[in-house]
DOKOL-541580 format. One record per residue (C-alpha): y, z, x; residue in three letters. Coordinates in steps of 0.001 Angstrom, whole numbers, padded with zeros to 6 digits, always signed. Each point is the difference from the previous one (the first is absolute). Layout:
BEGIN
YZXAla/...
END
This chain:
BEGIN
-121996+096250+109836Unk/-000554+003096+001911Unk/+003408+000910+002310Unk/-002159-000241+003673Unk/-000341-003524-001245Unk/+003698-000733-000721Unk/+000750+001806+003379Unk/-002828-002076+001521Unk/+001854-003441-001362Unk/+003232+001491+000619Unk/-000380+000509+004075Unk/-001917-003669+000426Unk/+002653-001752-002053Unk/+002823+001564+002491Unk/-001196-002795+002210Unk/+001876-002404-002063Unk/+003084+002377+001109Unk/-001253+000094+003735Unk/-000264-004212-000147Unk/+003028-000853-001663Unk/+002376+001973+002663Unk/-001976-002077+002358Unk/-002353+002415+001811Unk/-002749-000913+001741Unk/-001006-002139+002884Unk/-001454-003842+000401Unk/-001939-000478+002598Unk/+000752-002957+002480Unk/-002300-002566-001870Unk/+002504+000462-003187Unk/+002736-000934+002790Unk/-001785-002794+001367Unk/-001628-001766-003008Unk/-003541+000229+001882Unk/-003035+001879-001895Unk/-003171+000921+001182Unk/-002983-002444-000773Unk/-001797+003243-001099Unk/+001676+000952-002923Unk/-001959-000533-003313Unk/+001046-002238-002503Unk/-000152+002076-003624Unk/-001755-001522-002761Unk/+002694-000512-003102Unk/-001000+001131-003547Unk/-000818-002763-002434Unk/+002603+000136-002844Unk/-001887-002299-001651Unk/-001936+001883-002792Unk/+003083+002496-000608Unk/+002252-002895-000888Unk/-002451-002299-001799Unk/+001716+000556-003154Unk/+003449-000317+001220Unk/+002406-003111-000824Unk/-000516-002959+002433Unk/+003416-001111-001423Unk/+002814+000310+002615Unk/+003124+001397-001311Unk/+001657-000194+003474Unk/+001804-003488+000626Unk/+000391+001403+003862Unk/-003395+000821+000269Unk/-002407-003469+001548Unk/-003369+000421-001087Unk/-000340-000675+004375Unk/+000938+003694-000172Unk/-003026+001555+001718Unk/+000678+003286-002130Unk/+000995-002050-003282Unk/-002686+000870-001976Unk/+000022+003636+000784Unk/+004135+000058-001402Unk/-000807-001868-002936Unk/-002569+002495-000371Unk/+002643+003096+000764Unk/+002059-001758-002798Unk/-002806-000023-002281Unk/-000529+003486+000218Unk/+003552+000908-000655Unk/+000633+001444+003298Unk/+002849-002533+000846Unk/+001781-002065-002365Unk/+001888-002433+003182Unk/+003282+000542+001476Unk/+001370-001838-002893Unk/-001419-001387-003235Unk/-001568-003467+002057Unk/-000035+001387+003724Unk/-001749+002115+002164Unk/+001472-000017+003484Unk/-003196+000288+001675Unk/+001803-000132+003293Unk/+002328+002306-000688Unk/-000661+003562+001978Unk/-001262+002962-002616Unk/+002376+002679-000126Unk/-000630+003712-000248Unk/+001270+000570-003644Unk/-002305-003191-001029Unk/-002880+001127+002094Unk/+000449+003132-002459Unk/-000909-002125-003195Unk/-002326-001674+001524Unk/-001840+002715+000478Unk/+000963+002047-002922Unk/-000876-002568-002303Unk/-003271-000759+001930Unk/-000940+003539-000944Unk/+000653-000027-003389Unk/-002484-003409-000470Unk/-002765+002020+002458Unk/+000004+003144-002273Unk/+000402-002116-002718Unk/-003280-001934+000971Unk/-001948+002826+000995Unk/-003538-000066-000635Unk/-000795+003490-000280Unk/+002449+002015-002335Unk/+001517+002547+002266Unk/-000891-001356+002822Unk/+003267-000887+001817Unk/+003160+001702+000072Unk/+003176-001044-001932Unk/+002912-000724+001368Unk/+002698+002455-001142Unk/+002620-001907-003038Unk/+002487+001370+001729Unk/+001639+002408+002866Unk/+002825+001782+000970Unk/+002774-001570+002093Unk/-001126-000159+003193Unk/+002397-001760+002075Unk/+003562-000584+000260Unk/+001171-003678+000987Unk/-002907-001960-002869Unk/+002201+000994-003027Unk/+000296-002495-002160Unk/-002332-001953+001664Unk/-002469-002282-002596Unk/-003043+001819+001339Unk/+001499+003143+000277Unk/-002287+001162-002088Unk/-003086-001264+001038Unk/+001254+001700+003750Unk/+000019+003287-001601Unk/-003616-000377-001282Unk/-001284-000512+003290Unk/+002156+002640+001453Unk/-001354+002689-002769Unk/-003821-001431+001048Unk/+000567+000491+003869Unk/-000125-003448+000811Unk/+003640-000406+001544Unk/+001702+002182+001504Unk/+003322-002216+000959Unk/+001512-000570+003419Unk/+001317+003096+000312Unk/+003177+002188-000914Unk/-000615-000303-003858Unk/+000028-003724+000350Unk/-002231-002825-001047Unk/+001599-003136+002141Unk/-000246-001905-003527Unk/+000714-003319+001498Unk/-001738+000053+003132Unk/-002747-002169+000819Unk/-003306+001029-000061Unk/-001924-000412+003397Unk/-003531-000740-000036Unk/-001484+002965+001233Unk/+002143+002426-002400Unk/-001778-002675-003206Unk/-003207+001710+001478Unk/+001099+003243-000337Unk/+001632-000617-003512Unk/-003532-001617-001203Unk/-002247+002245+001679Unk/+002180+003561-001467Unk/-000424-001712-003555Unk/-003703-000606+000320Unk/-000625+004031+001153Unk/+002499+000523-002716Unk/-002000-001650-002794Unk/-003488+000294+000932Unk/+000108+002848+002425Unk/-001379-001423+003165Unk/+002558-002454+002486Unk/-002257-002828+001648Unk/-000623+000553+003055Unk/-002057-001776+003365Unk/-001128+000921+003516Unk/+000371-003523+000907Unk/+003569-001167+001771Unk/+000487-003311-001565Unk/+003228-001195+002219Unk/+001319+000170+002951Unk/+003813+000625-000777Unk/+000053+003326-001766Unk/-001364+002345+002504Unk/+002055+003212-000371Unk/+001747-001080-003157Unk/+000544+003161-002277Unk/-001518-002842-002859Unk/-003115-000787+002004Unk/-002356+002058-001978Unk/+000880-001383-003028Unk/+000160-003865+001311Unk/-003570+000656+001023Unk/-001380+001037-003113Unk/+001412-002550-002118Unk/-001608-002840+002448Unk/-003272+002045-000441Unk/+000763-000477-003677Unk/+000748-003747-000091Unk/+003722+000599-001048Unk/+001799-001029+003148Unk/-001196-002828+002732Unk/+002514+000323+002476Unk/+002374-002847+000960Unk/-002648-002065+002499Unk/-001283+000554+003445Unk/-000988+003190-000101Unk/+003900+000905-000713Unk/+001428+001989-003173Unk/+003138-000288+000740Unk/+001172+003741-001119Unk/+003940-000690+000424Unk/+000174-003206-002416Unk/+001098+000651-003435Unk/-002227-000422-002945Unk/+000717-003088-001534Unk/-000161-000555-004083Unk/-003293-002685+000117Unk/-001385+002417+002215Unk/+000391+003054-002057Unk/-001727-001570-003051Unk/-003333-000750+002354Unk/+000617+003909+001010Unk/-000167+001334-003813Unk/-002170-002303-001294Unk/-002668+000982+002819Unk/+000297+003580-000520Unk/-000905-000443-003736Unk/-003228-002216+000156Unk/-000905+002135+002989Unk/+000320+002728-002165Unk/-002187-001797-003023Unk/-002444-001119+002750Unk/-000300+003911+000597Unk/-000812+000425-003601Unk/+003153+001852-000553Unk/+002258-002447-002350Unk/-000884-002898-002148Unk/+000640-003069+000164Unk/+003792-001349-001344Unk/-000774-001162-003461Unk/+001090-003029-001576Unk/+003809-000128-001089Unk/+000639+001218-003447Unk/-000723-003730-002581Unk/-000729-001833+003444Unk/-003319-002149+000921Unk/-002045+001835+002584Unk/-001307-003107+001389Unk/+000907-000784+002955Unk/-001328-003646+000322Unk/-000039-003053-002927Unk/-003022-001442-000875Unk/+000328-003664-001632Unk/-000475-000401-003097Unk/-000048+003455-001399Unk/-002350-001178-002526Unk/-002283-003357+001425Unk/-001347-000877-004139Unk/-003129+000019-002007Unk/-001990-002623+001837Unk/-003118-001784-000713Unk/-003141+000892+002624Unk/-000689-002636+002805Unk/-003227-000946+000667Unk/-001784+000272+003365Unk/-000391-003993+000558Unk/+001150-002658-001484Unk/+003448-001688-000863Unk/+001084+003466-001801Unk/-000369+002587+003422Unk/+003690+000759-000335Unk/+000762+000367-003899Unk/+000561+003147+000209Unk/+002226+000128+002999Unk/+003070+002277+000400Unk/+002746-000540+003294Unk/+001527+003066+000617Unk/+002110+000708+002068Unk/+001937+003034+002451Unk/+003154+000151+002191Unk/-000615+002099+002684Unk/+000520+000828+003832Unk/-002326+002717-000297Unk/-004003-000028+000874Unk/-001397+001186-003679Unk/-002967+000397-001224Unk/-001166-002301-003417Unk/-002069+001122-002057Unk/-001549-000509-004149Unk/-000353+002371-002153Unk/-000467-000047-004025Unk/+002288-000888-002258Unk/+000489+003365-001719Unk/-000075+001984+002948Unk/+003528-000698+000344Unk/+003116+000634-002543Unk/+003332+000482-000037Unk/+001862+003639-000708Unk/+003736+000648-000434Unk/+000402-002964+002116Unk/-002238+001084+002528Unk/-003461-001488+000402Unk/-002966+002268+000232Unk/-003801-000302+000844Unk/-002975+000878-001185Unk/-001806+003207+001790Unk/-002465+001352-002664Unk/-001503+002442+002934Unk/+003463+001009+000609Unk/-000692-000425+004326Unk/+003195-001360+000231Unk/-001129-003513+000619Unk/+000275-002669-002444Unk/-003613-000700-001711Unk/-001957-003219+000615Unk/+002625-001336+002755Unk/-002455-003267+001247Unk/-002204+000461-003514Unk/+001613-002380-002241Unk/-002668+000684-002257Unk/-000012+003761-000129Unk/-004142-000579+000407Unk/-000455-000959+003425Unk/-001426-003251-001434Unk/+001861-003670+000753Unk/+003238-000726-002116Unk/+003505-001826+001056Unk/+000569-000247+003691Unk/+002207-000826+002855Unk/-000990-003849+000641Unk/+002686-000804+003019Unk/+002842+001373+001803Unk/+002714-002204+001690Unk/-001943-002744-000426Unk/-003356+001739+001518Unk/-002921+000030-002351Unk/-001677+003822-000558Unk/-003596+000897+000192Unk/-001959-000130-003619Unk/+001300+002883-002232Unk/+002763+001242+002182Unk/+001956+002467-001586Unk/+001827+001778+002922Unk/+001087-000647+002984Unk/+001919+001924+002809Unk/+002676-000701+002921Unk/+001653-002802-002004Unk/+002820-001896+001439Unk/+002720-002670-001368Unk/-000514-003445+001078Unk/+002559-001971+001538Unk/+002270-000163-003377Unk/+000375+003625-000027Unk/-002684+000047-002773Unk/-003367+001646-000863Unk/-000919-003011-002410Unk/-003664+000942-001642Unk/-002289-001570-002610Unk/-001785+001610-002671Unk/-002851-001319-001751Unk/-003142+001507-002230Unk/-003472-001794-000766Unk/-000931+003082-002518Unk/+000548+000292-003525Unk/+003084+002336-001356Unk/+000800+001575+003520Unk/+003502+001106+000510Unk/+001901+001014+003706Unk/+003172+001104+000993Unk/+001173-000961+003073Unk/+001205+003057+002260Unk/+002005-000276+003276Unk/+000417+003136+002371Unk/+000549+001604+003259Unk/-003035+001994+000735Unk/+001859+002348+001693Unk/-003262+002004+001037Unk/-002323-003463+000228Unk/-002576+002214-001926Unk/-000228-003664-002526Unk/+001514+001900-003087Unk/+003526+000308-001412Unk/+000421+003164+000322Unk/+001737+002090-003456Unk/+002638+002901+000329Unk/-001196+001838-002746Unk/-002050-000474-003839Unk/+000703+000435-002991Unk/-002846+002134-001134Unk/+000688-000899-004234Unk/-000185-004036+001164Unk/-001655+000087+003330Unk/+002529-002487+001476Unk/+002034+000648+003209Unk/+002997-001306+001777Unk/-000453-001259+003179Unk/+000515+001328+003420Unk/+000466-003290+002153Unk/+002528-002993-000390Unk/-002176-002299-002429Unk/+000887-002992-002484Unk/-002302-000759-002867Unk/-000433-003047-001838Unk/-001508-003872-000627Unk/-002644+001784-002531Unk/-002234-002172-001247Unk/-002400-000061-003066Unk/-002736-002632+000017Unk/-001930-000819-002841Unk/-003229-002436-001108Unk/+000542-003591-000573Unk/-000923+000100-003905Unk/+002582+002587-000702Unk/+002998-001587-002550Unk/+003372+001454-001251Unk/+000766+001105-003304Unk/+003088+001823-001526Unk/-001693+003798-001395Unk/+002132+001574-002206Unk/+000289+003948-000052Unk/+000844+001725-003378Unk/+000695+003526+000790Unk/+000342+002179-003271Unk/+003330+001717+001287Unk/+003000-001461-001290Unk/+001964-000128+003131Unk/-002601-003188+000832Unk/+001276-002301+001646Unk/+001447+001763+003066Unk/+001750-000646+003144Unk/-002260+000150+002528Unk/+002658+001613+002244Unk/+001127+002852-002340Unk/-002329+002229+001657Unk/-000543+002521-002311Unk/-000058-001926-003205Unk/-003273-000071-001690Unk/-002520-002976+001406Unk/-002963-001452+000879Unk/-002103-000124+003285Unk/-002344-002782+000390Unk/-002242-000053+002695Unk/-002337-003417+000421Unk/-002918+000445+002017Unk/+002158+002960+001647Unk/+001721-003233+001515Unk/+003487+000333-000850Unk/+002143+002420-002299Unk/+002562-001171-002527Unk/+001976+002155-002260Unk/+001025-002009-002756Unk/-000583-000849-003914Unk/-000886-003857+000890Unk/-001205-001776+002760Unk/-002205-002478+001549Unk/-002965+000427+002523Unk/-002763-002128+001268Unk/-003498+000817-001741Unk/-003552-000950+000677Unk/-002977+000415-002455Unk/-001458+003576+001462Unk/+003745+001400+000697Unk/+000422+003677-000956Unk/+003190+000572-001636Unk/+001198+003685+000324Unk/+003187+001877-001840Unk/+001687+003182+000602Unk/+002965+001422-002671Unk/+002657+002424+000809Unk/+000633+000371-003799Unk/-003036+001811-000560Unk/-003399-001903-000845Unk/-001771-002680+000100Unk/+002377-001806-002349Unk/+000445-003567+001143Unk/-002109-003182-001027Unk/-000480-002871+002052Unk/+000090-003434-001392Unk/+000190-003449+001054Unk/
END
């Protein structure tokens, strides 16, 4: 960083000096409570697709779910940037103070660099910096205070102090956010547009301004920001969380990935696996043989959708989709088939029967039981589905990936999804039999969970996978039975 850019962040972040000895004026409508009917209201940044793979678990027992800015702290927590005021609470009410706005920050800057995109591309946060004031010693974030002290993006409240345990106002959290952000990526946000009516002439106003450009802050109602009013805790999670997905809407951070040995779906699809069924036929007394209920608790609008059976598996614990084009979209979403040509489909939701051969559907709500309840059912032959649940953040009709693998060509995904009730549907005539697998290697039979332990892969009709020495499978008479060994060959027979 080049020292007319330190300078640069060191004379904007004396603001935060200039608003916590209380300069500045408020004009009468702060006085008065009134606001002008003019004043824009600022759009707020989805947090959505940042957090879709974070916990929906609530470690907080004085959190409500009512919270309006509940899922944005679990999300903070899920990120590591708080860990609660104790082991079970949050405070959300409580006011921020100055030496915890410091690690918010501080950590928040260490995940952004972290999850850069482009090597390089944002600036580090320094591990550590000289003393710089006198009354935080031996404060728990002393540390973090110096950081941001070294980067220019506090410069205390004057006389080599830091007011540790003050509270911080609302328009000094703009200042603190907005030094960070020209701190890490090198530009501040910034608007010509005065979104409130209360902080005309505040030393912060700048600042308050471009974050409402940016979707971080929405003011307090009415027009109003209310400048004076301490930053609460609830509050301050909405404010981080914000900045990040505005900064991976920018194309300047990924997305928070999934917690290390943690599912990254965010909604439960019932059953996870809906069974080897036996086609229906179109009329008759057999129309719903083959029919799967699924099911989905929700609050959210989703979008549901088929896709084939093997274009979804599960990795470390975290389930994956197929994207052999590597577009970042998961192949065939609506194509059950993979051909384009009529397979399982979506026969009813909450009760309300489908159109022939419906295989997605958009801008789907819970009925009254807080429930997206759906059927499943195939006419055709060996078709397979998986059932996939998501917030199409972007309503382009695709669940969107993060990134590919380019060796297996699967992806994790970039929006909250649940995937599940897969079905496999085969002919009438088909029986079941008990094959036995001899596999020449002496380690035969295995544990299919051993992982690396030498093993067989069956695939039938590319239906389903099993990884095992014996097992039973349905079978009709022009079934193709295919085999994969990690041992080395072909070395496995097949009998009845």
């Amino acid at each position: 960083m080049s020292s007319n850019r330190f300078r640069r962040i060191k004379r904007l972040g004396a603001a935060l000096t200039a608003g916590a000895l209380g300069v500045g004026f408020l004009p009468i409508a702060a006085l008065t409570g009134t606001a002008s009917a003019s004043a824009p209201t600022p759009t707020v940044q989805s947090t959505t697709a940042w957090c879709a793979n974070a916990s929906t678990t609530n470690p907080f027992t004085d959190l409500p779910s009512s919270n309006v800015h509940f899922a944005n702290v679990l999300c903070l927590a899920a990120a590591g940037i708080t860990h609660g005021t104790t082991a079970t609470t949050y405070s959300p009410s409580n006011p921020v103070r100055r030496d915890q706005m410091a690690s918010f920050i501080a950590q928040f800057l260490d995940l952004a660099k972290s999850l850069e995109t482009t090597a390089g591309s944002l600036t580090a946060l320094p591990a550590s910096g000289p003393d710089a004031f006198t009354d935080d010693n031996g404060d728990t974030h002393e540390a973090n205070i110096n950081r941001l002290a070294a980067a220019g993006i506090v410069n205390g409240t004057g006389g080599g102090t830091y007011s540790p345990a003050d509270p911080v106002r609302r328009d000094q959290m703009a200042s603190f956010i907005n030094n960070a952000i020209e701190f890490l990526t090198g530009t501040r946000y910034s608007s010509t547009t005065d979104f409130f009516d209360d902080d005309n002439g505040d030393v912060h106003e700048a600042n308050i301004n471009g974050l409402a450009g940016a979707g971080i802050v929405s003011g307090t109602g009415g027009g109003l920001y209310s400048p004076a009013n301490p930053v609460l805790r609830d509050s301050m999670g909405s404010f981080i969380i914000r900045t990040a997905a505005k900064l991976n809407a920018d194309g300047k951070i990924k997305i928070l990935p999934p917690a290390p040995g943690a599912s990254n779906q965010s909604y439960a699809v019932n059953p996870g696996f809906g069974g080897v069924k036996t086609v229906s036929t179109t009329t008759g007394a057999n129309t719903q043989r083959g029919a799967i209920t699924c099911s989905v608790t929700t609050t959210d609008t989703v979008s549901l959708g088929l896709v084939p059976f093997l274009n979804t598996t599960v990795v470390s614990g975290k389930t994956v989709f197929k994207d052999a084009n590597q577009d970042l979209r998961a192949d065939n979403m609506g194509n059950p088939s993979g051909s384009g040509l009529p397979g399982a489909f979506i026969q009813s939701v909450n009760g309300v029967a489908q159109p022939a051969n419906t295989a997605f559907i958009p801008n789907v709500v819970a009925g009254s039981d807080g429930k997206i309840t759906f059927i499943l059912n195939s006419v055709t032959n060996n078709s397979t589905a998986s059932a996939v649940v998501f917030k199409d953040a972007d309503t382009n009709g695709q669940l969107n990936l993060t990134s590919t693998d380019p060796n297996t060509f699967f992806g994790l995904p970039s929006e909250a999804f649940g995937s599940g009730c897969s079905g496999v549907w085969i002919p009438p005539e088909a029986g079941l039999a008990t094959f036995n697998l001899d596999l020449t290697d002496p380690s035969c039979p295995i544990n299919p969970g051993a992982g690396t332990a030498p093993g067989v892969v069956i695939a039938i009709q590319i239906l389903h996978e099993f990884t095992s020495c014996s097992l039973q499978f349905n079978y009709g008479s022009d079934d193709v039975y295919q085999y994969a060994s990690n041992v080395g060959g072909p070395n496995i027979t097949i009998t009845e």
